[in-house]
GULO-281629 format. One record per residue: residue number from 1; x, y, z of N, C-alpha, C, O, CB in turn. Coordinates in steps of 0.2 Angstrom, whole numbers, plus 5000, padded with zeros to 4 digits. Glycine has a CB too. Example, Ala and Ser with C-alpha at 12.3 -4.5 7.8 and 13.67 -1.06 7.14 Angstrom:
2
<1 <5066 4972 5039> <5062 4978 5039> <5066 4984 5039> <5071 4983 5042> <5057 4978 5045>>
<2 <5064 4989 5035> <5068 4995 5036> <5064 5000 5039> <5067 5006 5040> <5070 4997 5029>>
END
This chain:
211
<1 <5004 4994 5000> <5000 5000 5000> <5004 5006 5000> <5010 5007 5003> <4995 5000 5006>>
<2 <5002 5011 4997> <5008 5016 4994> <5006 5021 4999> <5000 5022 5001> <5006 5019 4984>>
<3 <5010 5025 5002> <5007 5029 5009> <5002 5036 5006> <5000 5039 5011> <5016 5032 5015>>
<4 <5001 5038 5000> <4997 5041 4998> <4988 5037 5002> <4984 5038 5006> <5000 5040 4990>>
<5 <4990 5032 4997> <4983 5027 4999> <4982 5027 5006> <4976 5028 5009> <4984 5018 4996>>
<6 <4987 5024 5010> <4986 5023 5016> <4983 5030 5022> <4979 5030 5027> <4993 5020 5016>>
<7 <4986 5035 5020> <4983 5041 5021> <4976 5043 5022> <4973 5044 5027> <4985 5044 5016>>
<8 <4975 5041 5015> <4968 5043 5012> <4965 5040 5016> <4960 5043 5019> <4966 5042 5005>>
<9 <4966 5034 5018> <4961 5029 5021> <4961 5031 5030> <4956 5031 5033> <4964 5020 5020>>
<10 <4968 5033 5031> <4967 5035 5039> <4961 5040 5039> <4956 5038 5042> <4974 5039 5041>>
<11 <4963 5045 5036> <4958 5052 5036> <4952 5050 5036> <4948 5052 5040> <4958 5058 5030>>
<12 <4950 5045 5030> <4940 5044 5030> <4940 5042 5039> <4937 5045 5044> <4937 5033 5023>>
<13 <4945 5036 5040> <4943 5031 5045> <4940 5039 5054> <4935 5040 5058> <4954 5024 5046>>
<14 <4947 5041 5051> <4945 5047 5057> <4941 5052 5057> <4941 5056 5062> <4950 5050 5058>>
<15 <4938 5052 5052> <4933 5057 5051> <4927 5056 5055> <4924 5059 5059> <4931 5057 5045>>
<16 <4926 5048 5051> <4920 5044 5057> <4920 5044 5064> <4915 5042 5067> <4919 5037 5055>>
<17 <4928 5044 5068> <4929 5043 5074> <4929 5049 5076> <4928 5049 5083> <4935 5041 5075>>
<18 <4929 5055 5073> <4933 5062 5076> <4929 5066 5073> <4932 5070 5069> <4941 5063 5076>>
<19 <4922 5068 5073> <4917 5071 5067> <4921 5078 5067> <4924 5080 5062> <4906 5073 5069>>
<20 <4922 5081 5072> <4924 5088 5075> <4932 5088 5075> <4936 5086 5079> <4920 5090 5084>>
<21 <4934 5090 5071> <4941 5092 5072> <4946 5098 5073> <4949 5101 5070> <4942 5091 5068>>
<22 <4945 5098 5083> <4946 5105 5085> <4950 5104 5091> <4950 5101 5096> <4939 5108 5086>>
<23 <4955 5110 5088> <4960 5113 5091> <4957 5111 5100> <4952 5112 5103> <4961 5122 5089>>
<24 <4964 5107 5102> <4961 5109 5109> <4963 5114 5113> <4959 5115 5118> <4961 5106 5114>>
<25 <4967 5118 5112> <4969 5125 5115> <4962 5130 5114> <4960 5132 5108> <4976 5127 5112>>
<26 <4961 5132 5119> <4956 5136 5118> <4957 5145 5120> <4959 5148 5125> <4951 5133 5122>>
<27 <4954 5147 5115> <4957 5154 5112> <4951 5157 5111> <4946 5153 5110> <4962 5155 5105>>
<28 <4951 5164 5111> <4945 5169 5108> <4946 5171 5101> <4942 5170 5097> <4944 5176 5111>>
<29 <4953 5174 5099> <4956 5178 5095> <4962 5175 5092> <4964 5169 5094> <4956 5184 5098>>
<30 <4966 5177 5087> <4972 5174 5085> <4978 5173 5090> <4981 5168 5091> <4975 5178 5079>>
<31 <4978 5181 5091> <4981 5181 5099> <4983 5178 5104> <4988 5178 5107> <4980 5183 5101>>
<32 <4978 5176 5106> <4975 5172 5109> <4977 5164 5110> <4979 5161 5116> <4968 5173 5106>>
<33 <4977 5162 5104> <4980 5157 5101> <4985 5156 5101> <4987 5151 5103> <4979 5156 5097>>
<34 <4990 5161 5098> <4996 5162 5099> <4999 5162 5105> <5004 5158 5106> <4998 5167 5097>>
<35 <4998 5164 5109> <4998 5164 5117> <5000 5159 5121> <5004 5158 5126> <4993 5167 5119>>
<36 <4994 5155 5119> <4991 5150 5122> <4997 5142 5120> <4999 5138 5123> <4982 5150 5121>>
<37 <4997 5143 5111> <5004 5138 5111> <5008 5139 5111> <5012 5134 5110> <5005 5134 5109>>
<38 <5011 5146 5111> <5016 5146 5117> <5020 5143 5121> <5025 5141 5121> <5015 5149 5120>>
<39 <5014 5143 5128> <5012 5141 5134> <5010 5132 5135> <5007 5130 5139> <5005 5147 5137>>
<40 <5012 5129 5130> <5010 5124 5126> <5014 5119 5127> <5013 5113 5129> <5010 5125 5118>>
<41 <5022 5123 5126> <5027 5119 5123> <5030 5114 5130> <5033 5117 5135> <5032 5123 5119>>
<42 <5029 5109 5130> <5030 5104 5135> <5026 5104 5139> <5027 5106 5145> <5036 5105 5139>>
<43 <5023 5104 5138> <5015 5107 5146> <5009 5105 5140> <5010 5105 5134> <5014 5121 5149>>
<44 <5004 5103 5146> <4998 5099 5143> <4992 5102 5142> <4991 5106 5146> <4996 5094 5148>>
<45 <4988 5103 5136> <4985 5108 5133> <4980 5109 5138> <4977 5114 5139> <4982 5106 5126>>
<46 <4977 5103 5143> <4973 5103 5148> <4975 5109 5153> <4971 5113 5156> <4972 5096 5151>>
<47 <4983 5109 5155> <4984 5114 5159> <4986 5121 5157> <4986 5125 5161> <4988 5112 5161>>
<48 <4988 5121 5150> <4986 5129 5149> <4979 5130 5148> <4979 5136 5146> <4990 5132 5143>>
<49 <4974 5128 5148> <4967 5128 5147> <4965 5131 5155> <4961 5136 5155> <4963 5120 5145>>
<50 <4969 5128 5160> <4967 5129 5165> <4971 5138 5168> <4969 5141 5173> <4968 5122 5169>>
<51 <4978 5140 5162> <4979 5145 5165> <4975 5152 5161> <4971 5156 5163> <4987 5144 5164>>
<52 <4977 5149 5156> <4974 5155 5150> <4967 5162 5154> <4968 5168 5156> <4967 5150 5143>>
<53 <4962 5156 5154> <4955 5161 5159> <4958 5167 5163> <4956 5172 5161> <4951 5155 5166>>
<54 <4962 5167 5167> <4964 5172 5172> <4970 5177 5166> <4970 5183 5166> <4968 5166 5181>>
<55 <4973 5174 5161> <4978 5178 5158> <4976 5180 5153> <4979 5184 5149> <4984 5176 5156>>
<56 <4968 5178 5150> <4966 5183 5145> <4961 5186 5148> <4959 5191 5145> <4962 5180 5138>>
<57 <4959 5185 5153> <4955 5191 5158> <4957 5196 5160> <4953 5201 5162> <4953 5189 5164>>
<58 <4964 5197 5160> <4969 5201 5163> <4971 5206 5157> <4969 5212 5158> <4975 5196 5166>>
<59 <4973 5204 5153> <4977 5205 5146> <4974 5204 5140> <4975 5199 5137> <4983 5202 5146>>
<60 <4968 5210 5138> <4964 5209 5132> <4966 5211 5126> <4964 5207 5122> <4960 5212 5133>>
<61 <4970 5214 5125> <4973 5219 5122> <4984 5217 5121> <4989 5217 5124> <4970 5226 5126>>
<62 <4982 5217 5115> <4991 5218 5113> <4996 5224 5117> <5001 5223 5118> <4992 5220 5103>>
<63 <4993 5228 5117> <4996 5234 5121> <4997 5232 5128> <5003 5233 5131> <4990 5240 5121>>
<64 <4992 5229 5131> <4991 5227 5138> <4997 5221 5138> <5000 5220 5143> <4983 5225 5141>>
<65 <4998 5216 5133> <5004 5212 5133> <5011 5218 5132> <5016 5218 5136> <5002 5207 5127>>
<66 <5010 5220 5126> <5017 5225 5127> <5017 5229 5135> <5020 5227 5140> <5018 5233 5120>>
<67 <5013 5232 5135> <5017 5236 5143> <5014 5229 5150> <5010 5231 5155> <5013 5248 5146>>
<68 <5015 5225 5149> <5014 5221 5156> <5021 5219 5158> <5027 5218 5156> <5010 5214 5155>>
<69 <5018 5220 5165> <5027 5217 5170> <5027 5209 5168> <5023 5205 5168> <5026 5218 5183>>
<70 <5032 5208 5168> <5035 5201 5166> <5035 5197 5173> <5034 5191 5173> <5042 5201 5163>>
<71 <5036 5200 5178> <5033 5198 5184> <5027 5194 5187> <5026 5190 5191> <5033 5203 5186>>
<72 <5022 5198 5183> <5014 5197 5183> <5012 5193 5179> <5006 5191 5180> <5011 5203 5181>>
<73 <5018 5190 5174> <5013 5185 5169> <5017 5179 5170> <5015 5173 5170> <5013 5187 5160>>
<74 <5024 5181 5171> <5027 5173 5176> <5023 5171 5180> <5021 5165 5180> <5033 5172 5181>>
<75 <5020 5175 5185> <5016 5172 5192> <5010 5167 5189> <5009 5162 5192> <5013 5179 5197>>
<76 <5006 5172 5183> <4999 5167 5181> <5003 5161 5178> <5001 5156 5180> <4993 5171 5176>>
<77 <5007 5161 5174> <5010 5155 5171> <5014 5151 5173> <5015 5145 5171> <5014 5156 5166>>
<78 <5016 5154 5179> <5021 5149 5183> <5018 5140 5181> <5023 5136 5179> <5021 5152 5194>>
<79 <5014 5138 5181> <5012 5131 5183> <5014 5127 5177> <5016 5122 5178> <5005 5129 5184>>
<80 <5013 5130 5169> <5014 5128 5162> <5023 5127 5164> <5026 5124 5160> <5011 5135 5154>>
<81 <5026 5129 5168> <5034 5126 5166> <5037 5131 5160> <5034 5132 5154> <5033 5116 5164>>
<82 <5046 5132 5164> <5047 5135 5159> <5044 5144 5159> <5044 5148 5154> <5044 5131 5154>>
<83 <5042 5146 5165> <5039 5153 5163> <5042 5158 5163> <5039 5163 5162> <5034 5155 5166>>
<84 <5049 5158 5165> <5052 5164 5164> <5051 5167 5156> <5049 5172 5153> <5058 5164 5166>>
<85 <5055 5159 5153> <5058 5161 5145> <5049 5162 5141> <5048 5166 5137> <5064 5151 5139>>
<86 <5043 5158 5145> <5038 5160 5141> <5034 5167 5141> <5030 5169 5137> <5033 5155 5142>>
<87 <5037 5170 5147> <5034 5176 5149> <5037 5180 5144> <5034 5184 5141> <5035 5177 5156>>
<88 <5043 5181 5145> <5048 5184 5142> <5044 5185 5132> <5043 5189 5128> <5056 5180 5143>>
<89 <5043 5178 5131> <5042 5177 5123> <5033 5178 5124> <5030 5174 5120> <5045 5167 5120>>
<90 <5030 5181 5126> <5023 5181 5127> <5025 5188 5124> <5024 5190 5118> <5018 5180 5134>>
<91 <5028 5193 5129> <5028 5200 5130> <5033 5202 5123> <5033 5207 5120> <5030 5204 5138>>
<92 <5037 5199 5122> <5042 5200 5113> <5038 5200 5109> <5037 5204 5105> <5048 5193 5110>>
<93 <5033 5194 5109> <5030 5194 5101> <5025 5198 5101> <5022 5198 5095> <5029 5188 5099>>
<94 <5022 5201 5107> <5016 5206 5105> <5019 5211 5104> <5016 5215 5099> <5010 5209 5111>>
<95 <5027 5215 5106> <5029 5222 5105> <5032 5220 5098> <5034 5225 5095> <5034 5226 5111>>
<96 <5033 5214 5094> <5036 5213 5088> <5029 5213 5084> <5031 5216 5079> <5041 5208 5087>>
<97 <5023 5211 5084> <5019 5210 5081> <5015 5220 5083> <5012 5222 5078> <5015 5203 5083>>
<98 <5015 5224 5087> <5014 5229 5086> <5019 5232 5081> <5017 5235 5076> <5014 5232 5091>>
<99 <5025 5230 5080> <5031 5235 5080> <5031 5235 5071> <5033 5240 5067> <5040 5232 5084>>
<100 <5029 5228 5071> <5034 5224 5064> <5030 5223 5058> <5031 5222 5052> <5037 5218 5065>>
<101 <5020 5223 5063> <5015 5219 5057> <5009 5223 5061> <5005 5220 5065> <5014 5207 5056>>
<102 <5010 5229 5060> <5003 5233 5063> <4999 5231 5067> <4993 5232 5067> <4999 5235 5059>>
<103 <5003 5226 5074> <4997 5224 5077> <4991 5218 5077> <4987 5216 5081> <4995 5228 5075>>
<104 <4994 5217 5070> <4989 5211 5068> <4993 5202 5069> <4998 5202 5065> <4986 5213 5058>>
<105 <4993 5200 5071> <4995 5192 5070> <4998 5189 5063> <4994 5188 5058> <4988 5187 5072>>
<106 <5004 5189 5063> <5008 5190 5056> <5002 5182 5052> <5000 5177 5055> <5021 5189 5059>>
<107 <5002 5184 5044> <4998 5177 5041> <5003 5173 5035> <5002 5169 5030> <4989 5181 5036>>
<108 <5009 5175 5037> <5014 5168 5034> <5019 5166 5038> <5022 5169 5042> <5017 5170 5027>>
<109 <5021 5158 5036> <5024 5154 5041> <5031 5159 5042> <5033 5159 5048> <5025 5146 5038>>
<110 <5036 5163 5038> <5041 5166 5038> <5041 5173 5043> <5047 5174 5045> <5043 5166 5032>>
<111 <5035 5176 5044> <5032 5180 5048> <5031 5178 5054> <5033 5182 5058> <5028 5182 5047>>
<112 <5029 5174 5055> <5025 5170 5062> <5033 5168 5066> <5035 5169 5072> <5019 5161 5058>>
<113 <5037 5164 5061> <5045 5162 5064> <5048 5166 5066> <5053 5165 5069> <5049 5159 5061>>
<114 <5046 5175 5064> <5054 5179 5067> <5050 5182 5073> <5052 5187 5076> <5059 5186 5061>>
<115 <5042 5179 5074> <5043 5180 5082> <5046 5175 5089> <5047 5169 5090> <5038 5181 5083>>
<116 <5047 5182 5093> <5051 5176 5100> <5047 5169 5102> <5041 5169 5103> <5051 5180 5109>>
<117 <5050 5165 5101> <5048 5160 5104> <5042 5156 5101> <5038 5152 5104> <5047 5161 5109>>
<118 <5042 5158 5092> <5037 5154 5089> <5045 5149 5083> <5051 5149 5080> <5030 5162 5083>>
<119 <5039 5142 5086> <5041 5140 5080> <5039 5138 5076> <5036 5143 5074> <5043 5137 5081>>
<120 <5039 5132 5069> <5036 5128 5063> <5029 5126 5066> <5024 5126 5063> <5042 5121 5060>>
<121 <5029 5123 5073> <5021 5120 5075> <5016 5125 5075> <5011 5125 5072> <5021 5117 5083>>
<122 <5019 5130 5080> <5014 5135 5081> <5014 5140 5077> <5011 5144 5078> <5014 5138 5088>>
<123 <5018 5140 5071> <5016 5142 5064> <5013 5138 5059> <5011 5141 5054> <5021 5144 5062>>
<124 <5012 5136 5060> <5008 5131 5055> <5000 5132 5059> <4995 5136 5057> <5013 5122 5056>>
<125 <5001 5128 5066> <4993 5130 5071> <4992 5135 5068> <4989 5134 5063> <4992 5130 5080>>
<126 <4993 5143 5069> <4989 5149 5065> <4990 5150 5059> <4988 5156 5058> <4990 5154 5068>>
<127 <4992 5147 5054> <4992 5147 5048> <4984 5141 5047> <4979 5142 5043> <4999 5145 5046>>
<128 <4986 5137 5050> <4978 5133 5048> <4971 5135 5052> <4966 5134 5049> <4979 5126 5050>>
<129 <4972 5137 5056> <4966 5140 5062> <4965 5144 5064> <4962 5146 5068> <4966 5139 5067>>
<130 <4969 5149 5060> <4969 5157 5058> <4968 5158 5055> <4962 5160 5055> <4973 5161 5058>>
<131 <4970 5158 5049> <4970 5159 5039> <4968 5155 5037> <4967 5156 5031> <4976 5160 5034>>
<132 <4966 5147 5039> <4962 5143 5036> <4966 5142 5027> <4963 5142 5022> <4955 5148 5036>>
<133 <4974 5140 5028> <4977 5137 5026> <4981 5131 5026> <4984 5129 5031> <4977 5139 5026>>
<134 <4983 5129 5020> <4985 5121 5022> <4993 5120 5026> <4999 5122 5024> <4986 5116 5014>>
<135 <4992 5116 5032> <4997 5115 5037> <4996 5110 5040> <4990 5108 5041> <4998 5120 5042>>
<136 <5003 5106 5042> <5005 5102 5044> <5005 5104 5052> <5007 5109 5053> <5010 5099 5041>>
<137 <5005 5100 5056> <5008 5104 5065> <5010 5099 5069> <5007 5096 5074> <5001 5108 5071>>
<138 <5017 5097 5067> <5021 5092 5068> <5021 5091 5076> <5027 5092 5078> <5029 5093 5064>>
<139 <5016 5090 5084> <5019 5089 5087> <5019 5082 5089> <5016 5078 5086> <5019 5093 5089>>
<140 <5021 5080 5095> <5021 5074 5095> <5018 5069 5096> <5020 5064 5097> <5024 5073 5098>>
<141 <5011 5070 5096> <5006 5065 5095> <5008 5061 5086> <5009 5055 5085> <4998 5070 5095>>
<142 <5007 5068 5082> <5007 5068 5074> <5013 5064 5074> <5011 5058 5071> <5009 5076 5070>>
<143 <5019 5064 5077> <5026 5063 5075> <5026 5055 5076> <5029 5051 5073> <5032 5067 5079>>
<144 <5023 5055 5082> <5022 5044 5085> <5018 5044 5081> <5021 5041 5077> <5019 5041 5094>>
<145 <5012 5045 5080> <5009 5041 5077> <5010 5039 5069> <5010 5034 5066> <5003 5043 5079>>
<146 <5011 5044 5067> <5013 5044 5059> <5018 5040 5059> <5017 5036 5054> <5015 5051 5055>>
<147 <5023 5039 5061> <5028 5035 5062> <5026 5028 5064> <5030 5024 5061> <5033 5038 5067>>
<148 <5022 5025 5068> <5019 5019 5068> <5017 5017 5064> <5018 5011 5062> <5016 5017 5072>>
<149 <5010 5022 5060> <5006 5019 5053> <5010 5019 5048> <5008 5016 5043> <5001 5023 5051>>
<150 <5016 5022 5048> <5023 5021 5042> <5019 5025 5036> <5018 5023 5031> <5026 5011 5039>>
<151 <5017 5032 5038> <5017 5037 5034> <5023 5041 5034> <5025 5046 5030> <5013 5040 5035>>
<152 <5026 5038 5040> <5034 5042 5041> <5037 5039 5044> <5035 5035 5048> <5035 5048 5044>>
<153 <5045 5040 5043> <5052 5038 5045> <5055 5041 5047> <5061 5039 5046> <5056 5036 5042>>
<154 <5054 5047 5052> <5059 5053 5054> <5055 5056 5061> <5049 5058 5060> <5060 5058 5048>>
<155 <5059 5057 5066> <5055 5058 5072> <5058 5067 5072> <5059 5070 5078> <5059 5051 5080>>
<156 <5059 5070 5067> <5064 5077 5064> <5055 5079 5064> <5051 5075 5061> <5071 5076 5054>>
<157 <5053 5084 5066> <5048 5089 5066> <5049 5091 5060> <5043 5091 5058> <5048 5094 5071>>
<158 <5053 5093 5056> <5053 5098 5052> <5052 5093 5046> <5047 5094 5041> <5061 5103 5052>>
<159 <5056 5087 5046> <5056 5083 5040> <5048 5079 5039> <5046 5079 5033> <5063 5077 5041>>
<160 <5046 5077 5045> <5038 5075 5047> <5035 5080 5045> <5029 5077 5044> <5037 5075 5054>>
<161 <5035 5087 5044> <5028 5092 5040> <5032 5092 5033> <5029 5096 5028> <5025 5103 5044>>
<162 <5036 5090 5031> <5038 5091 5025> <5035 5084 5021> <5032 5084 5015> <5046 5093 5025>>
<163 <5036 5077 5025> <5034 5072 5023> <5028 5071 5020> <5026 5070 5014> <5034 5068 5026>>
<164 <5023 5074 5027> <5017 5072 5028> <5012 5078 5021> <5006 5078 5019> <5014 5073 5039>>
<165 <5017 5083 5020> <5011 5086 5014> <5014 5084 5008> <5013 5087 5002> <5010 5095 5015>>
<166 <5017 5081 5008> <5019 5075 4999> <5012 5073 4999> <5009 5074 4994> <5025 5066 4999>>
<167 <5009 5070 5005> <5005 5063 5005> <4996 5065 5006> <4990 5063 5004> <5008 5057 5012>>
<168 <4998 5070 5010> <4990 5073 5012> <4988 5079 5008> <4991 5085 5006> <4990 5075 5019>>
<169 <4981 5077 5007> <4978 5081 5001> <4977 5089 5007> <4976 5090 5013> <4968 5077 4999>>
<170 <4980 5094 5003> <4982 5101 5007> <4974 5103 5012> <4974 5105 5018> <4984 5108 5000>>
<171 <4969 5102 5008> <4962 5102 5012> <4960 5098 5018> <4955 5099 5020> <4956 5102 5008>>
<172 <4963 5093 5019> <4963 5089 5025> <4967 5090 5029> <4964 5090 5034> <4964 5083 5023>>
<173 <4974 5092 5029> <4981 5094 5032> <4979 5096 5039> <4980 5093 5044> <4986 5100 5028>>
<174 <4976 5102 5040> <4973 5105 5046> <4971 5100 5051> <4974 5098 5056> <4968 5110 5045>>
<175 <4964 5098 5048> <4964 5093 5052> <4964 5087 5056> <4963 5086 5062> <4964 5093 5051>>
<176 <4967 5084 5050> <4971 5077 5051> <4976 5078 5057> <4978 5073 5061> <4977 5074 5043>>
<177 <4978 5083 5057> <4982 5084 5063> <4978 5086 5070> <4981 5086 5076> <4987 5090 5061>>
<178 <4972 5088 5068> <4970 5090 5075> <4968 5082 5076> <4970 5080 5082> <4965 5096 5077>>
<179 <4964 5079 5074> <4960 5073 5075> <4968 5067 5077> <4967 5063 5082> <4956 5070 5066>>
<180 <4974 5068 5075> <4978 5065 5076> <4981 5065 5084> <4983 5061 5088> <4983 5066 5071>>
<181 <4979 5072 5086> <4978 5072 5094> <4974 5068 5096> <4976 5062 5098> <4976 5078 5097>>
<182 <4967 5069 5096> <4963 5067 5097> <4964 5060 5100> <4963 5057 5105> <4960 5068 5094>>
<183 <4966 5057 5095> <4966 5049 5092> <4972 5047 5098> <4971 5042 5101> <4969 5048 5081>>
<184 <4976 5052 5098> <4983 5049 5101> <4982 5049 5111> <4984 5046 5116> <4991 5056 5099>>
<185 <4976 5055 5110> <4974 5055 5118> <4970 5049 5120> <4972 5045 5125> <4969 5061 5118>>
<186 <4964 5048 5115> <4961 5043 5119> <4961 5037 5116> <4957 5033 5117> <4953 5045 5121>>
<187 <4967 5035 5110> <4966 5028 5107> <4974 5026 5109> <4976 5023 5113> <4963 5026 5098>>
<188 <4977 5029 5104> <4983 5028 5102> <4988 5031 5108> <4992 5036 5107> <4984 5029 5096>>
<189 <4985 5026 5114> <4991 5031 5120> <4999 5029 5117> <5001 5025 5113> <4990 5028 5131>>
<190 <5002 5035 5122> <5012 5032 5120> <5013 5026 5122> <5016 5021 5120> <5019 5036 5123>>
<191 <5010 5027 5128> <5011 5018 5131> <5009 5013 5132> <5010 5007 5134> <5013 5016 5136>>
<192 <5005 5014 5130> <4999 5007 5128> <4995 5009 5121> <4989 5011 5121> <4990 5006 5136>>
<193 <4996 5008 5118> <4993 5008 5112> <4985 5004 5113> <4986 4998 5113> <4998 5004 5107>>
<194 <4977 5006 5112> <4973 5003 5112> <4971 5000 5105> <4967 5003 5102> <4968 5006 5116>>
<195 <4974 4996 5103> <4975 4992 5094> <4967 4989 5093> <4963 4991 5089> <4982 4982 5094>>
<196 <4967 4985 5099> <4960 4983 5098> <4957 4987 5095> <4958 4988 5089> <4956 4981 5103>>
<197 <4953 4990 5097> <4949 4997 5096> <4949 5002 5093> <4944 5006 5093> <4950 4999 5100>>
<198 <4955 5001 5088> <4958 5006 5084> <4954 5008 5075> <4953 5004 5071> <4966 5004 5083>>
<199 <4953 5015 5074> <4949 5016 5068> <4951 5013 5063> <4948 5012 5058> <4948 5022 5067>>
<200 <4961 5013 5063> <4965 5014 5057> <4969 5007 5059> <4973 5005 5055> <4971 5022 5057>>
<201 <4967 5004 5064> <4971 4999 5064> <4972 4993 5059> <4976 4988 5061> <4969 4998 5067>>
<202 <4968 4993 5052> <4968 4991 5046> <4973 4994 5042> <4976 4992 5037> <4962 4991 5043>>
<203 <4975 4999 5045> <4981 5002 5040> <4987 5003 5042> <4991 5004 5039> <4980 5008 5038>>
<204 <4986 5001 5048> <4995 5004 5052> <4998 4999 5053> <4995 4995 5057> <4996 5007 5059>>
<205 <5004 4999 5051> <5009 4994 5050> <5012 4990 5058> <5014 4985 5059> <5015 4997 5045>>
<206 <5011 4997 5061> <5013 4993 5068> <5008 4989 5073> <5010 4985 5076> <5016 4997 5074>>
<207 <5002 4991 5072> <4996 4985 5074> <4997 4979 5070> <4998 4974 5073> <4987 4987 5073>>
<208 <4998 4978 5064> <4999 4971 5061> <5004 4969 5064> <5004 4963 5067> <4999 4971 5052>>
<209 <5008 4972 5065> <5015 4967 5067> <5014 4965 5075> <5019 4962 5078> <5023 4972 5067>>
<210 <5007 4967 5077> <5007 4964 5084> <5001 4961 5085> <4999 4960 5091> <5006 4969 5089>>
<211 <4999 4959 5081> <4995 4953 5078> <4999 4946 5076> <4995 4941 5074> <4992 4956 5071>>
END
């Protein structure tokens, strides 16, 4: 099976499993979004869910991110881990997105990267869930699992969104990647794989081999 084919078949299979295919970081605005996976990276989307509330209540406005004490936003973030460097990269990329793109949430991946502390993931997440363009969002749900169904051979973030849009139809890409959470949350855990049970398990080369 040619990993084109095999693809295609994941996406139907997950479609039926995962009608709704939605970001779990929860945001109002692009900003918002940005912000939040940020506050993402190594830290569990359940727990920035649980910080956000109090730091978008606080800080409505891009302005109110440029002049905030960095002080004040370590304290609410302190729990996501990591909050000095995320605090610091919260309040950089609002005064570079005032400074550099009027304000508005930069809309291409090479924009989105020369801000602090954005990378290819969370460029890509607001390229697809912003602008409602085709993106891959390589993180490590996408990276294990693609790699078990042997749509990929490379545990390389970068080389993993470069693979996976050979093979996926560009209007699916968004998606496929949030459902690929999904799927990794409640089927395809890292350490127990639930095979039985699995939508794609007709297609993934590492359930067959455990058969």
């Amino acid at each position: 099976m040619r990993k084109k084919e095999r693809a295609l078949l994941c996406i139907e299979a997950l479609k039926k499993e995962y009608n709704e295919a939605l970001c779990s970081l929860e945001a109002g605005n692009p900003l918002e979004l940005l912000i939040a996976t940020r506050l993402s990276a190594q830290c569990t989307d359940a727990r920035v869910n649980l910080v956000t509330p109090l730091l978008f209540e606080k800080y409505k406005t891009l302005d109110d991110y440029c002049n905030a004490e960095l002080s004040d936003i370590e304290e609410i973030i302190h729990s996501c881990g990591f909050y000095h460097a995320k605090a610091k990269d919260i309040i950089g990329m609002a005064k570079k997105i005032k400074s550099d793109f009027a304000g508005q949430v930069p809309d291409t991946i090479e924009k989105l990267t020369s801000l602090p502390g954005v990378g290819r993931k969370t460029a890509n997440l607001i390229m697809g869930d912003v602008y409602k363009q085709p993106a891959v969002v390589a993180d490590t749900h996408l990276i294990r699992i693609t790699n078990l169904i042997g749509l990929v051979e490379t545990k390389d973030p970068h080389k993993v969104e470069i693979e996976l849009k050979k093979i996926l139809p560009p209007e699916e890409s968004n998606d496929f990647c949030h459902r690929m959470v999904l799927h990794g949350r409640a089927v395809c855990v890292a350490r127990k794989p639930k095979c039985e049970i699995c939508c794609i398990r007709n297609y993934c080369k590492s359930a067959k081999i455990k058969d």
